[in-house]
Every structure is written in C-alpha cells, then in structure tokens.
N, C-alpha and C positions, 0 to 999 in steps of 0.2 A: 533354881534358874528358870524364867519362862522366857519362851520362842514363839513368836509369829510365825505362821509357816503359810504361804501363801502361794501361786503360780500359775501358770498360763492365763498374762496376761493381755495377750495377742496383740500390742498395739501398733496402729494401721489398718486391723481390721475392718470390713464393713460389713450388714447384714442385709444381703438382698441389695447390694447397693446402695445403702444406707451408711452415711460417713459414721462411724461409732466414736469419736475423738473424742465429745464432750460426754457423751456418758463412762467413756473410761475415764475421763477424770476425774468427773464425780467419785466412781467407786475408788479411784484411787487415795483422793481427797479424804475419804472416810477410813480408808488402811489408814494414811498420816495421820488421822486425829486420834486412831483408837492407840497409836505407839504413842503420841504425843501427852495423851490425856487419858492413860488406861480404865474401861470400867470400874474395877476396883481397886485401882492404886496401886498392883504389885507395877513394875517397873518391867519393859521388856529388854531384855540383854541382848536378843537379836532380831532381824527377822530374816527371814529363810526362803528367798522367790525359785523355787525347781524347776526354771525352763521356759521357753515360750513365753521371754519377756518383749518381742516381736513377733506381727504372724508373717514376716518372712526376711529375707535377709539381707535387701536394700531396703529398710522401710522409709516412708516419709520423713519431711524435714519435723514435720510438726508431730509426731512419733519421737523419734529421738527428745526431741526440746522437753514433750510429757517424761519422758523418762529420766534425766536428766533433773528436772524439776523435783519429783518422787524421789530419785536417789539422793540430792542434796537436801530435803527436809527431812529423810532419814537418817542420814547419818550424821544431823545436828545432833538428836536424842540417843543414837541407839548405833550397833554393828547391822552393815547390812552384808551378805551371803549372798550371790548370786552362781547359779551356773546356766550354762545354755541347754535348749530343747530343740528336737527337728525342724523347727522352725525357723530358727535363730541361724547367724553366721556365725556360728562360732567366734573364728578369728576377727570381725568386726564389731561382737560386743564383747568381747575381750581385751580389744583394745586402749592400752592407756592404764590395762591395771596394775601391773607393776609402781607407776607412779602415784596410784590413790592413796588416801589416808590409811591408817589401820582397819578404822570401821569399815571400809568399804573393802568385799573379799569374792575378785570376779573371778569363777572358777570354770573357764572354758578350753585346758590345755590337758592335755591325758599324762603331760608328765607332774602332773600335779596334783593327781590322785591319792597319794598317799602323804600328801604334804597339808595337813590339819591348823584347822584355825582353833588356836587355844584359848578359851573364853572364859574367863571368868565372870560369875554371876555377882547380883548387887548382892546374893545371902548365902556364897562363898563358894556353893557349889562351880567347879571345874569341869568342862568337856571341850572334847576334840570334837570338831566338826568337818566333815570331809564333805567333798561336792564330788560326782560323777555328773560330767557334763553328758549330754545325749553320745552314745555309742553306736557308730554306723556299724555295723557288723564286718564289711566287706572293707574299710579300714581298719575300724579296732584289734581284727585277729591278728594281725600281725604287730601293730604296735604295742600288743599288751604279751604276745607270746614269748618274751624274751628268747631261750635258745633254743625252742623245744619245734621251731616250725611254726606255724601259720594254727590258730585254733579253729574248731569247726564253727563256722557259717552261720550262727545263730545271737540272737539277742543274750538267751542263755549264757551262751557260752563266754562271752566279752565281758555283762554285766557280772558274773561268778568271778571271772579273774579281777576284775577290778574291784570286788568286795574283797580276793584273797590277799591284794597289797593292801587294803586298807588294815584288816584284821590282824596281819604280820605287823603294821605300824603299831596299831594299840596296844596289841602282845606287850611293846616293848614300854607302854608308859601305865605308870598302877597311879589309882584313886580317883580317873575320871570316867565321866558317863558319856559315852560316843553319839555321834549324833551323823547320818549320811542325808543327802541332795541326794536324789538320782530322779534322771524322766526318764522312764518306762512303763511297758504295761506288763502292770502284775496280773498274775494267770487268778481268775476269780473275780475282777472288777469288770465293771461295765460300762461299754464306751456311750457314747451321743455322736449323733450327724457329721459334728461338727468338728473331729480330729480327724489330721491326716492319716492315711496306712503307715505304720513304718514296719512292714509284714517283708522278711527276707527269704528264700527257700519256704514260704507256702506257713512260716512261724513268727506270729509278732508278738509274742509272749513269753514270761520268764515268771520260775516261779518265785512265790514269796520269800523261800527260804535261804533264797540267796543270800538274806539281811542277815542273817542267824547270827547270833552274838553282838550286833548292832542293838542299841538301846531304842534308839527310836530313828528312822525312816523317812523324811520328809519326799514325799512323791508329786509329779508333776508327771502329763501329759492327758492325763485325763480329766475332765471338763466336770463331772459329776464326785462331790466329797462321797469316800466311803472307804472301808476299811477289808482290804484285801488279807486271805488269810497269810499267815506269817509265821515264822519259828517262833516254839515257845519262849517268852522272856523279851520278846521284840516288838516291838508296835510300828505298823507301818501303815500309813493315811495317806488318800489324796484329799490335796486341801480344796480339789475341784478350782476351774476362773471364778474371776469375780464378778464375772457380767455372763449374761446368756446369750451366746454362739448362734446359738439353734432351734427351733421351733421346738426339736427334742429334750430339749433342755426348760422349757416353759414350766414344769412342774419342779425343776431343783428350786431347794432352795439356798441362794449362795454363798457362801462362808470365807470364812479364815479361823484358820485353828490357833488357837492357844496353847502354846505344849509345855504343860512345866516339869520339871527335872528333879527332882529330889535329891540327897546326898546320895540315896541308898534306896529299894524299891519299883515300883513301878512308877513309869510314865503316866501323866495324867493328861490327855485332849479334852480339849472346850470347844465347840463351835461358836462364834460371834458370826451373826447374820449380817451380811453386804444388803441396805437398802440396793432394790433397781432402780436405776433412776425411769424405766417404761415399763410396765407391766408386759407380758406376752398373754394373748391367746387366740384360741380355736374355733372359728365358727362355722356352722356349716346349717344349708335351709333355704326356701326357698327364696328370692330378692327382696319382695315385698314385705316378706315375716321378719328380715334380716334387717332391713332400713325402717322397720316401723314397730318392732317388738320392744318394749321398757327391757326387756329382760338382758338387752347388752347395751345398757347403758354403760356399766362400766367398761365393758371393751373400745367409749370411742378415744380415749386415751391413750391406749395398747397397742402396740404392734400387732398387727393383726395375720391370721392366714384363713383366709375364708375358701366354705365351697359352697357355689350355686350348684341346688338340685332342680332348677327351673326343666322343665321338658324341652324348651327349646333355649337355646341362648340367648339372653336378653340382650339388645344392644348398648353400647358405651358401659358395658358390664366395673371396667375396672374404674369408670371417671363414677358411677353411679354407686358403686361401693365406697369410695372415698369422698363422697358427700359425709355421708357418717361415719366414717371412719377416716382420718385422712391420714394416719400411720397404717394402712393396708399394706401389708407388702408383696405379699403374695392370694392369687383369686384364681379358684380351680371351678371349671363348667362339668359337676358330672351330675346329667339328669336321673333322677328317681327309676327306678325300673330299668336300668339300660341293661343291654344286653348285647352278648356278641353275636355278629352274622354273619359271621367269618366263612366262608363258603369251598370246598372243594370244587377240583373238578379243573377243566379250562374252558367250557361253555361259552363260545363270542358271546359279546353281548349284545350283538345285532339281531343272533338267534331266538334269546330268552323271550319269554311273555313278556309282552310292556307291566302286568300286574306285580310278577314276580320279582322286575327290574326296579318298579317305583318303591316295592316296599323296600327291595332291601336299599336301595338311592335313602328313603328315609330314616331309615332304622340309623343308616351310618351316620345321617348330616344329626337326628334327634338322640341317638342311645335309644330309642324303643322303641314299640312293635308301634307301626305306622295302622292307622285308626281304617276302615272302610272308604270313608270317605274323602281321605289322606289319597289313598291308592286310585278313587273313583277322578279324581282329579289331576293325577298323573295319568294313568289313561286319555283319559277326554286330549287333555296336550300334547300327551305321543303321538295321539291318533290324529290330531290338527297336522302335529310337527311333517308327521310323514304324508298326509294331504297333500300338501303345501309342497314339501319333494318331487311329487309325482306331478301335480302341476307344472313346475319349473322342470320340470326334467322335459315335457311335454312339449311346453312352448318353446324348448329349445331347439327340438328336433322337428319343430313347424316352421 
C-alpha cells in the first residue's frame, strides 16, 4: 500500500503581505499531478493532509474554491484523509462530511477518533487509518476523560488518551497495518517562525511514544520535514508544508512523503521534492555593493529579506532596494559598527556638554561612534542655537 502524506497547507495565507494564492496552487497543482501520474507507477491508495488545511478559520472565498478544486481532483484518482490543525475551524471544515463520497474522509470531531477508514490497497495489503483532529487541551480533557474526571491540562495528556481509543479499536481487528493523522508537536522536532504557539500550562509538547504500537504516524503542524524520535516498531514524520512560510524556512527543502506499507515489516518514506514556485533569500551589505554586485543576480527573482550596513540611512531605501529586487519584502537599516549608548543616570539635558550631547544625538540617529568632526559641527550649532536664544531673549526685555 502507498500513502501521500502531506499538510499544513495554510491557505489564505500571506507573506509579509504578499497574497500567496497562486503560488499555493502551484504547489498544489504538483501534489495533483504526482497522485495523478506517480513517479514510478506504483498507484497511491491515499493521501493523508494532517491539519492546517486553512491558516485560519473564516478563510477566503478564493481559499475555499483552491481547496475545493484540490479535494475534487483528488478524489477522481485516489481516497483523500483529512483532519483539522490549530488553525482550522474544526466544525467549518468538517462540514458536509457525512455526505462526501467514500474517498473523501473529513476527520474533525473527537467522537470519531476511534472510528477508522479501512483501506484497502491496489496490492491487497489492508490498514486502519485513524485521524486525531487538533486537541485543545483545556476542551479535550474532558471530552476524552470519560468517567474518571477532567485529565491533566496537557497536549500529552489528551493526545495519549486519544492514541489509547485508537489502540483498544485495533486490539480488536487482526491483519492490518494502522496508520494515525495527528497535529502535534513531537517533543524532539523543530519548529520555524512561522507556526502558531499552541503551548498550554508553559507545555507544547508530547512525546513520540505516544504512537507506540501505531505503524506509521502521519504528523502535521510543523512546517520543516523531519523525523521526531518515536517508539520502537513505529515511524512517525512530519511531512513539513508545501510552500515556505518563513524567511526561517528558506533553507528547507519542501516535500511530501511517500509511505509505503508492506503486508508485514517496516514502513518505508520517500521524500518527493515540491518545486517553489519563488526562491527565498538573505542579503545583507552595504546599498551600493547590494544593487550593483553580479553576485545576487540570482536573488532578483527571490523573495527577498535584505539588511543595509550603510553608516547612515540611505534615502527611499525600500523604493531603491526594489529597483533590483522588486519581490523585496522585508529591508532592515543596521549600520556596520553600531553600538549601544544607552546611558544611566537622569542628567537634564540642558546640563550636558553640547559635545557629549551631539555624540551621543549621533551615535543614536547613525549606530556609531560620531567622527570629531561630526561633534565639531554639532557644537558650532549649539553654540549658534543658544546665540541666537540669548539674543531674542534680549530684545525682548528691550
């Protein structure tokens, strides 16, 4: 049996302000083709989205319609599996599933955790597939505690109960290979910028071994593929989004995993690479070396996050970065040498030296130690300024 497993697709999102719609359809567009027209011709039996198939929970008209689009050209070929992520409305994209086809299996209701999709594969192998939609902690403990009380307050503790209804279900069915949804964060992976907290009591973390006895683990909420540790005999991946979030994310590289199932055995994952449709990256130097260096040619295509080290701010800094860059999205001014002149004390400042006052008036407006003649010129003008006071104070009283 092989499974796509794929998720946090955030759509709606933007970056920096930037509408992302057409580049998530792109990468979506490329999920559809690779079920559609597999690599290497095995056939995929499902695919598996864990969460965060919105980045929030009224999304756009044109959000839905992308999604909508994606799930109907899925479930021409193949079963699709969804559950929801912290990001998601639960009960508004759960909506309508009762009445979907068989392929389509929307799993966002906690009484439905133990209620398995039974898949048979094109090469006979059989598995259960359970989805744990997103578990708030501070509702979960009680809807998962049956008679025993309220459970403690943790991701742990909700995500554990809800593996031990799953585990009691399978107990009960022999010859197949399990397969759980869940968005979480496993204790051992590692996040990017661009995931919400979903930290309860000061804990946003659950460990791996929750899965124990689960075959394989299809994980959501985390933005970066990687392979959190896990009980022995269980494999458990995030398949990382498809698009990059985050400036912190400019070095993944983006996936969907391939999971295949054996009758009997270990799990097997494949990464298949999601082209981006815009490269990301990092520059940083001074204006001049930045707009006239061959060496970021290929950044002007790129979403960009630049820092000017100019000594002082250049003007129309951000219209002048997007001459050659014009996906700039973010432009930080931190001058070379800068320094703090963070000062004690409560000193008026009518008191100070005029000299002591201009350097540090310059240190703040430049980041760095103001030059002799920097100061020699702030003087000359204090000393005009306050002239000029005594004057008019003068002819006032004439």
């Amino acid at each position: 049996m092989r499974l796509l497993h794929t998720s946090d697709w955030h759509l709606g999102r933007t970056l920096h302000g930037v509408n992302l719609h057409e580049a998530q359809s792109a990468v979506l567009d490329r999920i559809c083709e690779l079920v559609e027209d597999p690599p290497d011709g095995i056939p995929i039996d499902a695919v598996l989205v864990a969460g965060d198939v919105y980045d929030r929970g009224v999304p756009p008209v044109e959000s839905v319609q992308l999604f909508e689009w994606t799930l109907s050209r899925l479930s021409a070929v193949t079963t699709v599996v969804v559950t929801s992520g912290n990001h998601d409305s639960a009960i508004r994209l759960g909506y309508g599933s009762a009445l979907f086809r068989d392929r389509i299996r929307m799993i966002t209701d906690l009484g439905a955790l133990d209620l398995p999709l039974l898949l048979d594969g094109s090469d006979g192998v059989r598995a259960a597939i359970y989805g744990i939609p997103y578990l708030d902690p501070d509702h979960a403990r009680v809807a998962l505690a049956g008679s025993g009380g309220a459970l403690p307050r943790s991701h742990q503790a909700v995500v554990g109960a809800a593996c031990e209804l799953i585990r009691a279900d399978l107990a009960a069915r022999d010859g197949l290979r399990s397969v759980v949804l869940a968005h979480a964060f496993v204790a051992g992976a590692e996040p990017s910028d661009s995931e919400r907290s979903i930290m309860v009591g000061g804990v946003d973390r659950v460990a791996g071994t929750v899965f124990a006895g689960i075959d394989y683990a299809a994980l959501g909420h985390l933005h970066g593929p990687q392979a959190p540790e896990s009980a022995e005999g269980s494999v458990v991946r995030y398949s990382g989004s498809p698009l990059r979030y985050s400036f912190s994310e400019q070095d993944h590289t983006k996936v969907v995993l391939l999971v295949d199932l054996p009758a009997e055995g270990p799990v097997v994952v494949s990464p298949v690479a999601i082209e981006q449709p815009r490269p990301m990256a990092t520059l940083r130097g001074r204006l001049d070396e930045l707009l006239e260096s061959p060496e970021h040619s290929a950044a002007e295509a790129s979403w960009v996050r630049v820092t000017v080290t100019d000594r002082v701010r250049p003007d129309s800094l951000m219209d002048r970065v997007r001459s050659r860059f014009p996906h700039a999205l973010q432009v930080f001014h931190e001058p070379e040498a800068a320094i703090d002149r963070g000062r004690g004390g409560t000193t008026v400042v009518s008191e100070r030296d005029p000299r002591e006052l201009g350097s540090d008036f310059i240190a703040y407006v430049t980041k760095t130690v103001a030059s002799e003649g920097e100061v020699d010129v702030f003087e000359a003008g204090y000393e005009a300024a306050i002239t000029a006071q005594h004057l008019a104070e003068s002819q006032e009283v004439a």
